[in-house]
C-alpha positions in Angstrom: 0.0 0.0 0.0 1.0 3.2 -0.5 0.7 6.6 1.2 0.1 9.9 -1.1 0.3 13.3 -0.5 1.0 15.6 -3.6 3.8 13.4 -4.8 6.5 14.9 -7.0 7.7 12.9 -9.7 9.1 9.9 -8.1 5.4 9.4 -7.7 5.6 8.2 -11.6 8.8 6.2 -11.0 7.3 4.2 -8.0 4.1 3.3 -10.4 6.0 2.0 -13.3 7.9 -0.1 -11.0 4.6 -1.4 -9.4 3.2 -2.5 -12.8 6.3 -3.9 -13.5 5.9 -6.9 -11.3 6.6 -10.2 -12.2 3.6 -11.5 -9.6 0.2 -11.9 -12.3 -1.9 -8.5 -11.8 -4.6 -11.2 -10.7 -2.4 -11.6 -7.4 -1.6 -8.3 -6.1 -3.6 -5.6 -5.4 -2.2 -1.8 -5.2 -4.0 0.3 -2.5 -3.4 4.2 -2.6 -4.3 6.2 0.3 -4.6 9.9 -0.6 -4.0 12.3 2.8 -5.9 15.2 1.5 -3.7 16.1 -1.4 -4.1 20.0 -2.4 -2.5 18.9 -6.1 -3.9 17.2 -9.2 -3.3 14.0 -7.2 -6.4 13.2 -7.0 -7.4 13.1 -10.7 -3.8 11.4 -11.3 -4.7 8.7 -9.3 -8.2 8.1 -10.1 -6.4 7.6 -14.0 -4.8 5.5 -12.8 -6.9 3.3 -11.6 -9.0 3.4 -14.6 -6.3 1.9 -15.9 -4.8 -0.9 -13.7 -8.1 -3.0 -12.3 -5.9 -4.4 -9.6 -5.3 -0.6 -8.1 -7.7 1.0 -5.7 -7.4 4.4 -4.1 -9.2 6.0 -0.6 -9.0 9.6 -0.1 -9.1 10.8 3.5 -8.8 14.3 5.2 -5.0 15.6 5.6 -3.9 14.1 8.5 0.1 15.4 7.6 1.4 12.2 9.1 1.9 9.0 7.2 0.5 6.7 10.5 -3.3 7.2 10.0 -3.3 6.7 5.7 -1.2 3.7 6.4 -4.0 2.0 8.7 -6.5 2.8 6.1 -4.8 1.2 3.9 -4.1 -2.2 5.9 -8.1 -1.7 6.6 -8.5 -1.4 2.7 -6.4 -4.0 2.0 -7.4 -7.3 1.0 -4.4 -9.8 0.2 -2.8 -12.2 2.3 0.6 -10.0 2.8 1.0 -6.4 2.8 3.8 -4.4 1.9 4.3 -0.7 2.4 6.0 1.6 -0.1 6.6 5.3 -0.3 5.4 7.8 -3.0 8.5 8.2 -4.8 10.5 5.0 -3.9 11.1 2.0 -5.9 10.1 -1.3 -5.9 12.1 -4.2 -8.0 10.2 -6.3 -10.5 10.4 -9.2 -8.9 10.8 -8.2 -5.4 7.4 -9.2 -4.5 7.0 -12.6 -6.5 10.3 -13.3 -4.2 8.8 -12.4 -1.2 6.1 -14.1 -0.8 7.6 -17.3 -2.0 9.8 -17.2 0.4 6.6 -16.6 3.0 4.9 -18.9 1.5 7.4 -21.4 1.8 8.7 -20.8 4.8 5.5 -19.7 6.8 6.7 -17.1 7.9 4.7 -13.6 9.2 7.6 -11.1 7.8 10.3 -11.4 4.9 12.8 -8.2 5.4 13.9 -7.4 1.6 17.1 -6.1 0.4 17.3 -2.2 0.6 19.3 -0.6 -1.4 19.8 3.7 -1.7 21.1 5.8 -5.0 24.6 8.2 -3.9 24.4 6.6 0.0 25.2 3.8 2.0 23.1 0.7 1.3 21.3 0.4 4.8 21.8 -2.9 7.1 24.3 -4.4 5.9 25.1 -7.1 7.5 21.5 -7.9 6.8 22.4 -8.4 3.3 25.7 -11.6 3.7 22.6 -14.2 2.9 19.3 -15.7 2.9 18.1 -16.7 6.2 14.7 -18.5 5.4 13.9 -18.8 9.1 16.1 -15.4 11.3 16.4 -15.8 15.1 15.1 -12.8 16.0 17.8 -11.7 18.9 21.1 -13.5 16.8 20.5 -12.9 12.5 20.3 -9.1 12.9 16.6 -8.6 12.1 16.4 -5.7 14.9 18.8 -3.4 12.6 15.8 -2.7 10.3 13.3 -1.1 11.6 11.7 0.6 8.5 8.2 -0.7 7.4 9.3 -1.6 3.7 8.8 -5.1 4.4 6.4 -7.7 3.6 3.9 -8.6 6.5 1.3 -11.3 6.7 -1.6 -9.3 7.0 -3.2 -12.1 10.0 -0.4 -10.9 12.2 -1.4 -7.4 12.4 -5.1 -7.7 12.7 -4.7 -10.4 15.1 -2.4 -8.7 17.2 -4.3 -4.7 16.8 -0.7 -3.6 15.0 -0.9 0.0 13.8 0.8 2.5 13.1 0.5 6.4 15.9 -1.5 8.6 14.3 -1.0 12.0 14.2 2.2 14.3 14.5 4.1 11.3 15.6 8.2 10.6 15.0 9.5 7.4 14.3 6.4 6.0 13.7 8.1 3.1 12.0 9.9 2.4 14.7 6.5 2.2 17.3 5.4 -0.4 14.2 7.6 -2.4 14.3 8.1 -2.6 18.2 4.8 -4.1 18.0 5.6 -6.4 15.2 8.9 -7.3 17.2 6.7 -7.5 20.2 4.6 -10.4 18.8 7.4 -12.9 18.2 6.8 -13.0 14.8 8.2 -15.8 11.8 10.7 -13.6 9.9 12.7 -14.8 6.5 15.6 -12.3 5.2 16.3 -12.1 1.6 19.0 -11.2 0.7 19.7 -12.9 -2.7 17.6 -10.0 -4.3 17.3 -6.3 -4.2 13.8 -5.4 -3.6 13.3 -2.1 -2.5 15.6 1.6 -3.6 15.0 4.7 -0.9 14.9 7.7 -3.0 15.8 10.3 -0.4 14.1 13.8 -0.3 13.3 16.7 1.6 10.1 16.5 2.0 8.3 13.8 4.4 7.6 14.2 7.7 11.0 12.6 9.3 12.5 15.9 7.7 10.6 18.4 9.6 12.6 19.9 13.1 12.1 19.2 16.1 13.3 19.6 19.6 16.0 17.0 21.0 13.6 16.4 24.1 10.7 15.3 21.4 12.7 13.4 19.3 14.3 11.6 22.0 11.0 10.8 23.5 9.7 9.2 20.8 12.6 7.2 20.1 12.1 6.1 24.2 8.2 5.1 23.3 9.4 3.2 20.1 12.6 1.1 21.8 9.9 0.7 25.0 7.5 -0.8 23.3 8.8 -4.7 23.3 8.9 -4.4 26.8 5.5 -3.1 27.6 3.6 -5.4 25.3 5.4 -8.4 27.1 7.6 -9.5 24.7 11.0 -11.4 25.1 13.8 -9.9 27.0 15.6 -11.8 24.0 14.0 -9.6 21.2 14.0 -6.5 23.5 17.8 -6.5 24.7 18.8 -7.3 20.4 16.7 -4.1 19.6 17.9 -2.3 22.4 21.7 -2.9 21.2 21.0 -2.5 17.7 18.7 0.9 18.3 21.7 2.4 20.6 24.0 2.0 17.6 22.2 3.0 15.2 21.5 6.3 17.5 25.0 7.5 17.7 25.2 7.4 13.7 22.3 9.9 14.0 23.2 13.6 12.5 22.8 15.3 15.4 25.1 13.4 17.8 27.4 12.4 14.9 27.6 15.9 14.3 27.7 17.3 17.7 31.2 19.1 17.9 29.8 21.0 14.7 26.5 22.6 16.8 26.7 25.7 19.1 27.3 25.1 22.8 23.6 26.2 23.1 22.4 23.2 20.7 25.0 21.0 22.0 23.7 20.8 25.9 19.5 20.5 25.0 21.0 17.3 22.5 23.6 16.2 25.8 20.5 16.7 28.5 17.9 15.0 26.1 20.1 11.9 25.4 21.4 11.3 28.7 17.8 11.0 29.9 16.7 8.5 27.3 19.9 6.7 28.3 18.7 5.9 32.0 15.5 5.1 30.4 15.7 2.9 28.0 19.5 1.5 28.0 20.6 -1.3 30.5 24.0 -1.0 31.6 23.6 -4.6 31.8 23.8 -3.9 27.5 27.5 -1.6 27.3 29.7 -4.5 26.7 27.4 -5.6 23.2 29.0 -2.0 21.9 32.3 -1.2 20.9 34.4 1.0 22.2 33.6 4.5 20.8 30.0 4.1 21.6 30.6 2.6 25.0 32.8 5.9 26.2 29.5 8.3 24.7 27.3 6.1 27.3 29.1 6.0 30.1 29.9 9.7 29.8 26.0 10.3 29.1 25.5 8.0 32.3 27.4 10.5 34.8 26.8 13.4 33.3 30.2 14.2 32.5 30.1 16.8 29.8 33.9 16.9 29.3 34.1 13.6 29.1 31.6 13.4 26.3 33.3 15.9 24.4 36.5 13.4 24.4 34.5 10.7 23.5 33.0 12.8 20.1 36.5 13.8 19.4 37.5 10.1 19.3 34.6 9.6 17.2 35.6 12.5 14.7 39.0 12.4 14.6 39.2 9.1 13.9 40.4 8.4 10.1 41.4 6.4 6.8 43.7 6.2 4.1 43.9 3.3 1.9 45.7 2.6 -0.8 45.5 -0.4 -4.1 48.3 -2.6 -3.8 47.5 -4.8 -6.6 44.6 -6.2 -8.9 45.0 -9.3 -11.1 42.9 -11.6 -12.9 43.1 -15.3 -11.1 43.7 -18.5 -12.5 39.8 -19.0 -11.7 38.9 -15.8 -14.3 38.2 -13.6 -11.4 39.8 -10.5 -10.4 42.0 -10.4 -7.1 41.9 -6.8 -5.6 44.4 -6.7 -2.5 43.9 -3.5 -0.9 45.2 -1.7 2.5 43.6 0.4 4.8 45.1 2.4 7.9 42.7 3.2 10.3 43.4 5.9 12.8 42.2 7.2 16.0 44.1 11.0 16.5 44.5 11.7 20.4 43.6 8.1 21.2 46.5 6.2 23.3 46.7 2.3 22.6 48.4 -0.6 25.0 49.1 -3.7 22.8 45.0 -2.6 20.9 44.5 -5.6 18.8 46.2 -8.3 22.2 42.8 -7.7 23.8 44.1 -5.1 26.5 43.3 -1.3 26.8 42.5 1.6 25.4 43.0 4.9 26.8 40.5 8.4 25.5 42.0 11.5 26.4 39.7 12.7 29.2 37.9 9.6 30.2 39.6 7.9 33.5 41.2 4.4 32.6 38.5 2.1 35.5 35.5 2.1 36.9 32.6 2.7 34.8 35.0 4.0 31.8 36.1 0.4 31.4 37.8 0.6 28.3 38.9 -3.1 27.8 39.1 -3.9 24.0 35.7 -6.7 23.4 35.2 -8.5 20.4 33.2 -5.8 19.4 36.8 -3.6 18.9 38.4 -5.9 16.5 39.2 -4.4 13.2 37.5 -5.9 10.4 37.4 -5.4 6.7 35.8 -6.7 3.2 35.5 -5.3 0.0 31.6 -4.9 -1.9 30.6 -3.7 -5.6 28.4 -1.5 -5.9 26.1 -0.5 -9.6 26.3 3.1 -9.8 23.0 3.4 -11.2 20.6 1.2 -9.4 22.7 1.5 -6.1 22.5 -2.1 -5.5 25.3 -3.4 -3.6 26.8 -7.0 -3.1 29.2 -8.7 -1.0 32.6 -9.7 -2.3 34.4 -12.9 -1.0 37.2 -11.0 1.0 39.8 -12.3 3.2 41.6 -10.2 5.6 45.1 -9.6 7.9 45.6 -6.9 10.4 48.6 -5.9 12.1 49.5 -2.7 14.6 49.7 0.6 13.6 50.2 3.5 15.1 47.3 4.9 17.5 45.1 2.2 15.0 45.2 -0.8 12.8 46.7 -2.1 9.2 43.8 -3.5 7.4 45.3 -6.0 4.4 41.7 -6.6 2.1 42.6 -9.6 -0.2 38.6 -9.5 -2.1 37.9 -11.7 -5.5 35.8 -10.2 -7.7 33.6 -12.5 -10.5 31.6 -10.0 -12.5 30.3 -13.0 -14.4 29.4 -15.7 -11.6 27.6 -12.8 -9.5 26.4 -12.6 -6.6 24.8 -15.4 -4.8 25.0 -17.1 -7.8 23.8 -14.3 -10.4 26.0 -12.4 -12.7 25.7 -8.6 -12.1 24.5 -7.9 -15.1 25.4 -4.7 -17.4 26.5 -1.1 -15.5 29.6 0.2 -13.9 30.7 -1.4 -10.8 32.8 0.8 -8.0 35.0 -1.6 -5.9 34.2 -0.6 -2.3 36.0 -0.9 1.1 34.5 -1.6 4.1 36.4 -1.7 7.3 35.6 -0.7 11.1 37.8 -0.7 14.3 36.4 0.4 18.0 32.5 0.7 16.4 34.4 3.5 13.6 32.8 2.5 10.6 34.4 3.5 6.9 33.0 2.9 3.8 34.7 4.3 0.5 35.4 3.7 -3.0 39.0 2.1 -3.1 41.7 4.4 -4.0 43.8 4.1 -7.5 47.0 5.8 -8.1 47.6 3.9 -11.9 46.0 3.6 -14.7 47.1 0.4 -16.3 45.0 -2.6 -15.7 44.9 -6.4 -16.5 43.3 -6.9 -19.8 39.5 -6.9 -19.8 38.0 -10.8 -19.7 35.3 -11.6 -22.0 32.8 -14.4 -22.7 29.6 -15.3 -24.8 27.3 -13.6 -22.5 29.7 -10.8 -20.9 32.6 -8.7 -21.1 34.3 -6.4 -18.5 36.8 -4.3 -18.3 38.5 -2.4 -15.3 39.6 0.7 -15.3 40.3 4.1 -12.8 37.5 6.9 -12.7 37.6 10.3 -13.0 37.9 10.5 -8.9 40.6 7.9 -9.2 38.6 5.2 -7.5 38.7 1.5 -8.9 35.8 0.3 -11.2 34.4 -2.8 -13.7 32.5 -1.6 -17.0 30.3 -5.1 -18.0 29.0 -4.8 -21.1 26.7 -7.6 -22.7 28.8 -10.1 -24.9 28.1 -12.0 -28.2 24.9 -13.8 -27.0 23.7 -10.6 -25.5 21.7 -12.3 -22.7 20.8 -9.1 -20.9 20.7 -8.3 -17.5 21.6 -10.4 -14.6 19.9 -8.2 -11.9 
């Protein structure tokens, strides 16, 4: 179903992409909710539903939130699985024929599809390593996505009353799926197929301001909700640690030191109380480093010491560097990168033995623990990415680390197979960028990998494909596949 409220153009994008499903119109339904539209919407969408017999539309007063045209639409709905789509996203042609055979087969109450984004970072990663027909809910990383763009059977919400806040609500996803979460459902993950592109814009609701203590709070009421709907501790405690993450990548702590001092204590005194109410101390040691000195600063209310741990945070950096790329005896490409990751101002004692770290500022015991966890390590792989469709895969990487100073030596070994794919698919035609992946202490970098040459192994070719590598124009490392001979078309 999908939301409207005088939709720009993407509006037209998201349509052709919902006719363009491989699922029979006969099984699918398309159910557009108008929220009082002041445009031409209306007659635009009562055209189109003239011409698409398995589309419906519902206009309602403006509510200016998407939680109340959203419930309409589950009432209005009539199929056995619902999923929700923006105005002017983008739905892949077979991402619903994929879901729900994967439902279907599985039994399942929720499949979380691929997201992918155009010119940002593809969302949840490690969602997307592979197909998990049947996720454990608190282990398989299901509590990292907590957008609706997901398929849900429709017997699970009406049995359990799910719906989305109405009104002028934030995070209203978030409450959603808390109750979802809260009702223990069946979940399958697929990652095998992109299903669903965010096309980000300035206009929705999650873009209009609002004060630190109200944004706070309804992130409190969202990450509470497990709890007070009696679900398991299990599901509650993976949310919790993923939500708590997830928060300190948000723009207004990641880019605290850049606010005034005015902005900078209402965004300290609001997230220090959502702290002691919603995070468990019990919970620290599931976060790395970095995100471990912000809490326990946040905890005491030690200003100063939160300023250190930000400075961490930002000063931390990368350089990386190609140190050679080769086509294998296998016919795939062997891209050995090396990234140096750096913490400026931090102080390490033997970092990647398992001792201690030490953050300027921050005393070396008590609640400042900063023992190196598991959580610390540096890690590293390398991914493609298309440049148009933003759809991004895994690359079979292998990596070495040794000491550096105030950081870690990353050593990426990744082998690329343009033609074999990705889980089992071949790309298909585009331009690939090679990126690099790598994190140490919770700092997470993700970039295209660095070229200082410009001679590269011959291209490979076959019957079906041909691909060639070559340096951009920023000096980044790419693949150009182009169909071959047989001119098969593309892989997805």
């Amino acid at each position: 179903m999908v939301p409207l409220h005088n939709p720009a153009e993407g509006f037209d994008d998201l349509c052709a992409s919902l006719w363009a499903q491989t699922l029979p119109d006969d099984d699918y339904e398309v159910v557009f909710v108008d929220d009082g539209s002041t445009d031409d919407t209306p007659e635009r969408v009562a055209s189109i539903v003239a011409g698409h017999p398995h589309a419906m539309s519902v206009r309602i007063p403006p509510s200016g939130w998407p939680g109340r045209p959203r419930n309409v639409g589950i009432d209005a709905s009539h199929g056995r699985y619902i999923f929700f789509a923006d105005q002017d996203d983008y739905v892949f042609p077979d991402a619903l024929e994929r879901m729900c055979d994967l439902a279907d087969e599985n039994r399942t109450d929720m499949v979380v599809g691929k997201v992918v984004q155009l010119g940002a970072q593809t969302p949840y990663w490690p969602l997307w390593q592979r197909d998990v027909p049947r996720a454990d809910l608190a282990t398989d990383g299901v509590t990292l996505s907590r957008t609706v763009h997901k398929l849900f059977r429709r017997e699970l919400l009406v049995a359990h009353g799910i719906q989305f806040p109405e009104g002028p609500v934030r995070l209203e996803d978030y409450h959603f799926m808390g109750q979802v979460l809260a009702a223990s459902p069946q979940v399958s993950v697929l990652a095998s197929r992109a299903c669903y592109r965010w096309v980000k814009h300035g206009a929705n609701t999650s873009a209009r301001r609002t004060t630190p203590r109200e944004y706070w709070g309804y992130y409190a009421e969202a990450m509470n909700l497990v709890d007070e709907l009696g679900g398991p501790t299990t599901i509650s405690d993976a949310l919790k640690v993923a939500a708590t993450g997830q928060a300190f990548t948000r723009p207004a702590l990641a880019n605290w030191l850049k606010h005034s001092p005015e902005v900078q204590e209402d965004e300290f005194a609001a997230v220090a109380d959502w702290v002691d109410e919603v995070v468990p101390a019990r919970l620290d040691d599931r976060q790395p480093l970095v995100r471990r000195a912000h809490l326990c600063a946040l905890r005491r209310r030690d200003r100063a010491a939160y300023r250190a741990a930000q400075e961490l945070r930002a000063n931390a950096s990368a350089t990386d560097e190609l140190l050679s790329v080769a086509w294998d005896p296998d016919g795939r490409l062997e891209v050995t990168c090396r990234i140096r990751i750096a913490f400026t101002g931090g102080r390490r004692a033997d970092a990647l033995g398992g001792e201690r770290w030490h953050v300027p500022g921050l005393p070396d015991d008590g609640p400042y623990d900063q023992r190196l966890l598991d959580v610390d390590r540096a890690a590293g792989e390398l991914s493609v990415r298309e440049r148009a469709s933003g759809v991004e895969w895994p690359v079979e990487s292998r990596m070495a680390v040794s000491a550096a100073a105030s950081g870690a030596e990353l050593t990426i070994v990744g082998h690329v197979d343009p033609f074999a794919g990705a889980f089992g698919r071949a790309w298909g035609p585009g331009t690939w960028d090679v990126y690099i992946r790598a994190s140490m202490l919770g700092r997470q970098f993700v970039r295209r990998a660095s070229v200082d040459r410009d001679r590269f192994p011959a291209a490979r070719a076959s019957d079906r494909w041909h691909a060639e590598v070559y340096r951009t124009k920023r000096g980044t490392l790419a693949l150009r596949v182009e169909p071959g001979p047989g001119d098969v078309g593309a892989g997805g």
